[in-house]
C-alpha positions, 0 to 999 in steps of 0.5 A: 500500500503506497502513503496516498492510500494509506492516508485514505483509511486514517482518521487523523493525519500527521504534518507530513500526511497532510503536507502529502494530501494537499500537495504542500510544504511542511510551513503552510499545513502547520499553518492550516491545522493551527489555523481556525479551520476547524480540521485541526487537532492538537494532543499534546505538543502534536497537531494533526488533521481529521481527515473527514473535517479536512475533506469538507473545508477543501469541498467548501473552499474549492467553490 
């Protein structure tokens, strides 16, 4: 199984998942999860993105 597919079956993706996902550097997805997006999830001192809230603000923001 390829990243790309794996991140498909997660929950919550890492910097470097979404930086993969979205086809962006590691500057900007830190930017977005720490943003009020409302996809981005802090445990601890990690950020992480829900990949179901995510997909809902790319089909918001592409319109």
């Amino acid at each position: 199984m390829d990243k790309l597919q794996a991140i498909g079956v997660k929950r919550l993706l890492t910097v470097k998942e979404v930086c993969i996902y979205l086809g962006i550097g590691q500057t900007k997805a830190r930017e977005l999860l720490r943003g009020n997006n409302g996809f981005g999830v802090q445990i601890g001192n990690r950020w992480y993105a829900d990949k179901k809230k995510l997909d809902t603000w790319i089909e918001k923001s592409v319109i």
